[in-house]
Backbone as CSV, one residue per row, in Angstrom:
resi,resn,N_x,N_y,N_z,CA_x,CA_y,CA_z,C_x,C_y,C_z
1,UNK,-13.269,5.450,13.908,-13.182,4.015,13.777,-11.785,3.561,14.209
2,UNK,-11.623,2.450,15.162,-10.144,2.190,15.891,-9.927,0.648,14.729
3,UNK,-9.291,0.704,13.748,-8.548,0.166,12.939,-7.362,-0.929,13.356
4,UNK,-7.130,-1.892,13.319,-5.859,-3.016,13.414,-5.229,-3.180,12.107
5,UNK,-3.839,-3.035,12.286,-2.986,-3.266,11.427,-2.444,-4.438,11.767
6,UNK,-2.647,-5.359,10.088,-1.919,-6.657,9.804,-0.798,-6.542,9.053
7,UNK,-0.044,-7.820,9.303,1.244,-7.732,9.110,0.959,-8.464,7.739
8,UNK,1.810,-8.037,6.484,1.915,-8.097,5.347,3.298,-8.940,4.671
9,UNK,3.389,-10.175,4.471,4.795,-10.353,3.848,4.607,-10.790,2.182
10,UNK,5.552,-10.571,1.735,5.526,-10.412,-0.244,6.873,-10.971,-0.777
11,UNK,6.513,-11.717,-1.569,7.681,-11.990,-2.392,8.052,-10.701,-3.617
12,UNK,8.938,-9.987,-3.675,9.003,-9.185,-4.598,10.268,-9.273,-5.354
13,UNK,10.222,-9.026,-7.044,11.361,-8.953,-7.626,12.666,-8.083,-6.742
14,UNK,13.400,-8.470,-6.817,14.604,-7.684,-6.232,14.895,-6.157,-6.979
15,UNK,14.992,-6.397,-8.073,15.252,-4.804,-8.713,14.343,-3.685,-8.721
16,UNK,12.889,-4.464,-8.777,11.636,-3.403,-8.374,11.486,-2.830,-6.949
17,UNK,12.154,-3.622,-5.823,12.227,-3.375,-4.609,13.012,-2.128,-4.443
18,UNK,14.577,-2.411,-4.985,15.447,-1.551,-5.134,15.391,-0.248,-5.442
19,UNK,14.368,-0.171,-6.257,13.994,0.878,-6.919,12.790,2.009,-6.343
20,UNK,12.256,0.764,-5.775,10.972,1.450,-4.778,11.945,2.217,-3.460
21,UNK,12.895,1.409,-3.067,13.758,2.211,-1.531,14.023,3.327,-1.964
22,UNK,14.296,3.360,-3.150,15.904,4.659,-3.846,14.422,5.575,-3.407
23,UNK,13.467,5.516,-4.088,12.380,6.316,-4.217,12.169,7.153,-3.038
24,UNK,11.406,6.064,-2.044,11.334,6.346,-0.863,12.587,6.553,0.224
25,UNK,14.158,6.568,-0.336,15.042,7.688,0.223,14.849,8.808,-0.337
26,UNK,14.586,9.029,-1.623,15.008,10.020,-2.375,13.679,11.134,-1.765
27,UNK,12.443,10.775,-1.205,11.681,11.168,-0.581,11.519,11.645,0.934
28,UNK,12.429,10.927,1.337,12.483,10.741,2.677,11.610,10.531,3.470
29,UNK,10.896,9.294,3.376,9.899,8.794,3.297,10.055,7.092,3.718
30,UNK,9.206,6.261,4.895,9.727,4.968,4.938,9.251,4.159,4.253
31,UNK,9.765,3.307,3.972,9.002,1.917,3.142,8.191,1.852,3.575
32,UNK,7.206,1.548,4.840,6.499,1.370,5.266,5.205,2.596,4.903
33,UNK,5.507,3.715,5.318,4.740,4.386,4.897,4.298,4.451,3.601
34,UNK,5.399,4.547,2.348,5.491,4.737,1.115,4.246,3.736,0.834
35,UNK,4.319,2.481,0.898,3.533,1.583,0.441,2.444,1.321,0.951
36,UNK,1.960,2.336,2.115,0.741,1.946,2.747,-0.064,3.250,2.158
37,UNK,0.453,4.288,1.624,0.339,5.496,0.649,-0.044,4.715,-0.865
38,UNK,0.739,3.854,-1.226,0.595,3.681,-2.607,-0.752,2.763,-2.870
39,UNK,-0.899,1.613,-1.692,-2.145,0.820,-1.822,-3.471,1.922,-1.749
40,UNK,-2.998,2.731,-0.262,-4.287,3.835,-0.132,-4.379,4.427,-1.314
41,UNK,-4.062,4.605,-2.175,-4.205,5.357,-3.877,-4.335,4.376,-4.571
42,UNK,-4.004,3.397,-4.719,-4.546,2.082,-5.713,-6.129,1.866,-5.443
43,UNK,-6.362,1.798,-4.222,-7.477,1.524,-3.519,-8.495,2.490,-3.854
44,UNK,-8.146,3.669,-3.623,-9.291,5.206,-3.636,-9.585,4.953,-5.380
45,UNK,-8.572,4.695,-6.307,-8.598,4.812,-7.625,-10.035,3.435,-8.171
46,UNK,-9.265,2.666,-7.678,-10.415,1.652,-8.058,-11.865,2.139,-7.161
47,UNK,-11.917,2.320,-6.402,-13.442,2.764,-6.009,-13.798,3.669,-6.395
48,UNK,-13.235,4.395,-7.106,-13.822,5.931,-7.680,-14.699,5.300,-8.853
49,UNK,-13.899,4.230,-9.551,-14.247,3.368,-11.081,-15.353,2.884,-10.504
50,UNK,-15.393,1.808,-9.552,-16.001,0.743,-9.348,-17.049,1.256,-8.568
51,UNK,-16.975,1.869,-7.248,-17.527,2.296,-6.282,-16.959,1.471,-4.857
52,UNK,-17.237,1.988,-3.725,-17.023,1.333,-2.772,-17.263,-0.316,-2.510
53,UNK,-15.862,-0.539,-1.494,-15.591,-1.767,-1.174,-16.060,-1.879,0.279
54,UNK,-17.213,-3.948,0.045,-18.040,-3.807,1.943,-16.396,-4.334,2.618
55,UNK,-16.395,-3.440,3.788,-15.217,-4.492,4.193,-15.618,-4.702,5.537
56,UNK,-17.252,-4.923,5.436,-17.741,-5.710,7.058,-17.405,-7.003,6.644
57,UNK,-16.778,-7.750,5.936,-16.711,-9.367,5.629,-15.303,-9.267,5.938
58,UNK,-14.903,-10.356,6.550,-13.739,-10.377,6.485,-12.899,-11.267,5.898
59,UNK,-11.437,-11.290,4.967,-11.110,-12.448,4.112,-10.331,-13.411,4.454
């Protein structure tokens, strides 16, 4: 399946941000990746509960 990536912008607390970089240096690991890792696991977690999400609709 050939996939498009959208661009994402967020207001986020400043100190939680901070804390997320240290992480993802301390990993060596990019922000970018880090958080496209953390949704992909937020995501898998809730569908395991719930079951799968249709994502032929688009929002």
């Amino acid at each position: 399946m050939n996939r498009k990536n959208d661009k994402l912008i967020v207001n986020i607390d400043s100190e939680l941000l901070y804390k997320y970089k240290y992480i993802c240096k301390y990993f060596k690991i990019s922000l970018r990746e880090q958080l496209s890792f953390t949704m992909l696991k937020y995501v898998n977690s809730f569908e395991e509960i719930n079951g799968p999400i249709e994502t032929t609709k688009t929002t």
